[in-house]
C-alpha positions in Angstrom: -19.3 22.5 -9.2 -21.3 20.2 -6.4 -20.6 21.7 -3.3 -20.5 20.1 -0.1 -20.3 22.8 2.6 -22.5 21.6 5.3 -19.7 22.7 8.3 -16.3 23.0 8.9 -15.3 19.3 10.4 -12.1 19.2 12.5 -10.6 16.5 10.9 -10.8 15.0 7.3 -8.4 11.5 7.1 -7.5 10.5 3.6 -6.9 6.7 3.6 -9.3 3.9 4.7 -6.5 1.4 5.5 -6.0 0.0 9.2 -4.0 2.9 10.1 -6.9 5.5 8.5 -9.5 3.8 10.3 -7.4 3.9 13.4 -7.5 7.1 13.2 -11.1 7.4 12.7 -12.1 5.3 15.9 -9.9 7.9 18.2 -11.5 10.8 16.2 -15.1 8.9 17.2 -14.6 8.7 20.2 -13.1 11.6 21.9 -16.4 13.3 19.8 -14.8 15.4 16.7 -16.2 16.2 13.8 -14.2 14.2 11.2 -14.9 12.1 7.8 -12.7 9.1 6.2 -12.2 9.9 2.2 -11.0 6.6 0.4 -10.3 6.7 -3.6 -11.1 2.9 -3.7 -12.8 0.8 -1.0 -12.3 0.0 2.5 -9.1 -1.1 3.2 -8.2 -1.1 -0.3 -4.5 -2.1 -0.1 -5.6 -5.6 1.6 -8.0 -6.1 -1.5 -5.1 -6.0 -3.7 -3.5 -8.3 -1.9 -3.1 -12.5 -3.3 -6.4 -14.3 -3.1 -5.0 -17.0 -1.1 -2.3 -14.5 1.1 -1.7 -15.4 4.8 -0.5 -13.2 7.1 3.2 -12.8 8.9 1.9 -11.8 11.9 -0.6 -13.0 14.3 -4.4 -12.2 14.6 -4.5 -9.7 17.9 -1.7 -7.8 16.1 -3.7 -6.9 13.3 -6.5 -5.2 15.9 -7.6 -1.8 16.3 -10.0 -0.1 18.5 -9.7 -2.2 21.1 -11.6 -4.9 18.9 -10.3 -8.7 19.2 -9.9 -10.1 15.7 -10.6 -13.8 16.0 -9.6 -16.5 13.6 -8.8 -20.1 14.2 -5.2 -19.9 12.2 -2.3 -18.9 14.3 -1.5 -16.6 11.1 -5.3 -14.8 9.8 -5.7 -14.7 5.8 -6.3 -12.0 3.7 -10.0 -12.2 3.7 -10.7 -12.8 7.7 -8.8 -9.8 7.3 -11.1 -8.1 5.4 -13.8 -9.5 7.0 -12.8 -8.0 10.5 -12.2 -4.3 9.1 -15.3 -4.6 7.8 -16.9 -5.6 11.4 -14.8 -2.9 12.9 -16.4 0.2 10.5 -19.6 -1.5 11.2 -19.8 -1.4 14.9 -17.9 2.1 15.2 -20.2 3.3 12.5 -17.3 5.2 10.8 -18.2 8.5 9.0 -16.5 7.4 5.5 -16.7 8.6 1.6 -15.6 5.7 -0.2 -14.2 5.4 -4.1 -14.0 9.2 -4.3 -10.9 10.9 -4.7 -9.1 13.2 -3.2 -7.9 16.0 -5.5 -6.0 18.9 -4.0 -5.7 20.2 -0.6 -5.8 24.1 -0.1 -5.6 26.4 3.1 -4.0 26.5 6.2 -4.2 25.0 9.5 -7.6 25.6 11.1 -9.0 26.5 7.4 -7.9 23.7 5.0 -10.1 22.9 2.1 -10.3 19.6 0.2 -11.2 19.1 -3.1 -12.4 15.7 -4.1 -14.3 13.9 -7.3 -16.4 10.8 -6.8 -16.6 7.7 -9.3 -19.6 10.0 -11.1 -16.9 12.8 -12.0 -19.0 15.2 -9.4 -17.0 17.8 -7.6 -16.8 17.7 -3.9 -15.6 20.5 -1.6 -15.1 19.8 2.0 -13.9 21.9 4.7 -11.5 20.6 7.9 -9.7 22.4 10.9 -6.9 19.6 11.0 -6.2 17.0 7.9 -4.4 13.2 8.7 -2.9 11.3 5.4 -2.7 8.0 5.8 -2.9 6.4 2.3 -0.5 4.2 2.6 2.1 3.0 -0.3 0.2 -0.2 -2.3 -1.1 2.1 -4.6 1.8 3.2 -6.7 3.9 0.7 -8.3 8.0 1.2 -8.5 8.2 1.4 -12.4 10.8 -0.4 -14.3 10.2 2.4 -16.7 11.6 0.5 -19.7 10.0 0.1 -23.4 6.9 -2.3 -23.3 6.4 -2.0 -19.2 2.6 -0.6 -20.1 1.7 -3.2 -22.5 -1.4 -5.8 -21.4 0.3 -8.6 -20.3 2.3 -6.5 -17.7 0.9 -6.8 -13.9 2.2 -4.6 -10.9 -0.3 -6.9 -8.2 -0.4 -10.1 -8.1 -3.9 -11.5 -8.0 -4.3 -15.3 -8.3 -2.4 -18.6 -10.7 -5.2 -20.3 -12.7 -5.6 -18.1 -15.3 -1.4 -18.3 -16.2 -2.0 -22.4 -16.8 0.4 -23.5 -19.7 1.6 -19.8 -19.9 5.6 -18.7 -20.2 5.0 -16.0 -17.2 8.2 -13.8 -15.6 8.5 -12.7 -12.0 10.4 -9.8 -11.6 12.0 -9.3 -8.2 13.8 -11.1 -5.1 11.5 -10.4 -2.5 8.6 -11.6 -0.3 5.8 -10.8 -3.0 8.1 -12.2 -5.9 8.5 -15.9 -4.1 5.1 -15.9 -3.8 4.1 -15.3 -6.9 6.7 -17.6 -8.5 5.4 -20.5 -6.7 1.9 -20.2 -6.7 2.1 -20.0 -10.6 4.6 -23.3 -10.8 2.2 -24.9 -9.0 -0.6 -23.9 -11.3 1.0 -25.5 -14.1 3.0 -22.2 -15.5 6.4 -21.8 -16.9 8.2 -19.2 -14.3 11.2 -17.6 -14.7 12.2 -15.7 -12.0 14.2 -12.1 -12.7 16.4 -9.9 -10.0 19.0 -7.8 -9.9 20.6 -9.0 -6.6 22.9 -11.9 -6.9 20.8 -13.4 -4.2 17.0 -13.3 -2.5 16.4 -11.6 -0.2 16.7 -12.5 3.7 13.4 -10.8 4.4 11.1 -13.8 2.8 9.2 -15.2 4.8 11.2 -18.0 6.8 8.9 -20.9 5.5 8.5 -19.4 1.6 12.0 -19.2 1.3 13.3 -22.6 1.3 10.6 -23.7 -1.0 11.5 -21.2 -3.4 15.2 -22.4 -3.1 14.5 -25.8 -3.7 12.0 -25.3 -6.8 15.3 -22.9 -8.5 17.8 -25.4 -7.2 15.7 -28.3 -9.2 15.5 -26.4 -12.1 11.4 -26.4 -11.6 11.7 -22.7 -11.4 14.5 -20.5 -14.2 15.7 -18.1 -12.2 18.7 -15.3 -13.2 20.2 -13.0 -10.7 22.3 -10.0 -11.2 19.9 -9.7 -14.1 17.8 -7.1 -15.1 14.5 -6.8 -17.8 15.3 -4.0 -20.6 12.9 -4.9 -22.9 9.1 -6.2 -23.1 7.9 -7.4 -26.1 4.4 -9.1 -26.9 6.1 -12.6 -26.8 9.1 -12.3 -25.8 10.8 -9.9 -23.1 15.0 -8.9 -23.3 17.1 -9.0 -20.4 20.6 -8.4 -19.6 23.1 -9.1 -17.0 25.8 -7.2 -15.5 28.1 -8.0 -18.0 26.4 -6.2 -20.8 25.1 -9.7 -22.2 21.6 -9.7 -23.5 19.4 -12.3 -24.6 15.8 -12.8 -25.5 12.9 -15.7 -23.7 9.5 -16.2 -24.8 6.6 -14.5 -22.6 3.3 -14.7 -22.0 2.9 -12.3 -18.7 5.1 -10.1 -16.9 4.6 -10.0 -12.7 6.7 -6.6 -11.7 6.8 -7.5 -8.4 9.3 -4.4 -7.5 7.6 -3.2 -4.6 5.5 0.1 -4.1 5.8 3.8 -2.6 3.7 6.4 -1.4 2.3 9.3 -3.0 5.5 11.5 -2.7 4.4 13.9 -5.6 1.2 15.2 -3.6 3.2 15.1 0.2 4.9 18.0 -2.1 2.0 19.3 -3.6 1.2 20.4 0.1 4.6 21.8 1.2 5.9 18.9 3.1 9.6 18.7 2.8 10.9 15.4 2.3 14.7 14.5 3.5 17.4 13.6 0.5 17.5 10.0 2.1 14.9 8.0 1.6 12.8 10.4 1.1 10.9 10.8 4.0 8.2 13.2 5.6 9.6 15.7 8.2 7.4 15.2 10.8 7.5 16.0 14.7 8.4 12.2 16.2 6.2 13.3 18.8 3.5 14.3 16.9 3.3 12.8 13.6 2.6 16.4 12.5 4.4 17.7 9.1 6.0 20.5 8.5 3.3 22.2 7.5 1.2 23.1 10.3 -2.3 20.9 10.5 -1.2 18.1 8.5 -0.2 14.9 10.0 0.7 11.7 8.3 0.1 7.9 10.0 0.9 5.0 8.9 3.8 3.8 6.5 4.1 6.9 5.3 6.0 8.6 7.6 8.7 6.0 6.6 8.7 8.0 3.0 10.1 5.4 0.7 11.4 3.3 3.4 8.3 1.0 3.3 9.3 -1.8 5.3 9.8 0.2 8.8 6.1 1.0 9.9 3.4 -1.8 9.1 -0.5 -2.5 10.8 1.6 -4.0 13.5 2.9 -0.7 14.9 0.8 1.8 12.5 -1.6 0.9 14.1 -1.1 3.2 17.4 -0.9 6.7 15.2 -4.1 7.4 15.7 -3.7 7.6 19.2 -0.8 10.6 19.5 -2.2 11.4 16.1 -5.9 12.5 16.9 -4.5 13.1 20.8 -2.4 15.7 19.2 -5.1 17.4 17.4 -7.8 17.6 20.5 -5.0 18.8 22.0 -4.6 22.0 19.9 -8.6 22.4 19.0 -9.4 22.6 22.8 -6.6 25.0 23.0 -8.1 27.3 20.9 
């Protein structure tokens, strides 16, 4: 095994979003020894975001460290936004292993150890005082978990139309994401049917998608079928069935689950947090962010659990603050 023992750092934070890097600007500047581990690349959930995506909120909402994110949009896109995390590692040189994952977490508060393996398959061993997750939810897709869901021509992220041209494609899901999708491909020239199992959209789409994707199913430019569910994915065709038992079959190309995302609940466990019943969520110290497991603190959405549409950069943003504060706290006590 490659070991990387060079000292024990006071902080390792797993997850280069906005919220991990947060966290890595406090940890800069009140001088602790820390390091950013990132599986994919710098904020990696942004990446994966639609080519052409624009933002809800405003620019100076989307900043951290104190750094002003400028754009000439009232709303920023997806890549001035990747453009300005980019600037903001660069000029607080953050300390960051990127596209090298983290495997296991062992130890105790002021002794933890990581275990991590890079895109080479080497074996990296790291040692930390005080460990911060903040790896956000984009990276694990709510399965439909249904017979043909890992063929091909299934997507979980939604990238960009032109490729879909003249192809039968199904959206799968009432939300934000699912709008979007729909109508970018119907403008691209694809056949869209849109899926969900509510009898209606949702109310949280963003107030100037939704009325477009009202009028394009209310002209008939768009199928849609609510209170409908997929059962079935077949190479060109997919099943569904509504809530009267009645099933049917319509030809498909490509399959957009847009059903939304969740954290990494399985390893929260794999260290001993607890998780509530309801939703899911972390127990943490709303004070602290700290778990229940002393010298692990979560930032971010994650401390919502599954509940993914509570914390966002917006207010995620500040954990770093009582996060890291928490944590210099405690070292200089000891």
């Amino acid at each position: 095994m490659q070991q990387n023992l060079i000292k024990i750092l006071d902080v390792i934070i797993i997850g280069a979003g906005p919220t991990g890097l947060a966290c890595a600007i406090e940890a800069e500047q009140s001088g602790l020894d820390y390091l950013v581990i990132e599986k994919g690349c710098i904020v990696n959930s942004i990446q994966n975001f639609p080519l052409q995506m624009i933002f809800f909120t405003t620019p100076e909402l989307l900043e951290i460290g104190g750094m002003p994110f400028v754009s000439p949009y009232q709303k920023p896109t997806r890549m001035e936004a990747l453009k300005y995390y980019r600037r903001v590692a660069d000029t607080y040189q953050i300390k960051i292993n990127l596209y090298e994952t983290v495997v296991c977490v062992e130890g105790t508060d002021g002794g933890f150890q990581v275990r991590t393996q890079t895109r080479e398959k080497n074996k990296c061993l790291y040692k930390a005082k005080k460990i911060v997750l903040a790896t956000g939810y984009y990276d694990i897709p709510n399965f439909l978990n249904i017979s043909g869901e890992n063929l091909e021509k299934v997507k979980h992220y939604y990238k960009e139309a032109h490729p879909y041209y003249g192809m039968d494609v199904v959206v799968i899901g009432g939300k934000n994401s699912a709008a979007v999708a729909a109508l970018d491909l119907y403008r691209a020239g694809a056949r869209v049917t849109l899926v969900h199992r509510g009898k209606n959209l949702s109310q949280s789409i963003k107030y100037w998608i939704k009325p477009d994707i009202e009028n394009r199913i209310k002209a008939k430019e768009i199928s849609a079928f609510f209170r409908t569910n997929v059962i079935e994915i077949s190479p060109k065709v997919i099943v569904l069935s509504d809530q009267t038992g009645k099933t049917w079959s319509i030809n498909n190309d490509f399959v957009f689950a847009m059903t939304g995302y969740r954290p990494d609940l399985e390893f929260f466990k794999s260290l001993g947090i607890s998780l509530s019943s309801k939703g899911q969520r972390p127990l943490i110290s709303k004070d602290t962010y700290e778990s229940n497991v002393p010298g692990i603190y979560l930032a971010g959405v994650v401390v919502g659990g599954m509940m993914t549409n509570e914390v966002f950069i917006e207010n995620g943003r500040f954990h770093g603050q009582v996060v890291i504060g928490d944590i210099q706290k405690k070292l200089n006590q000891k």
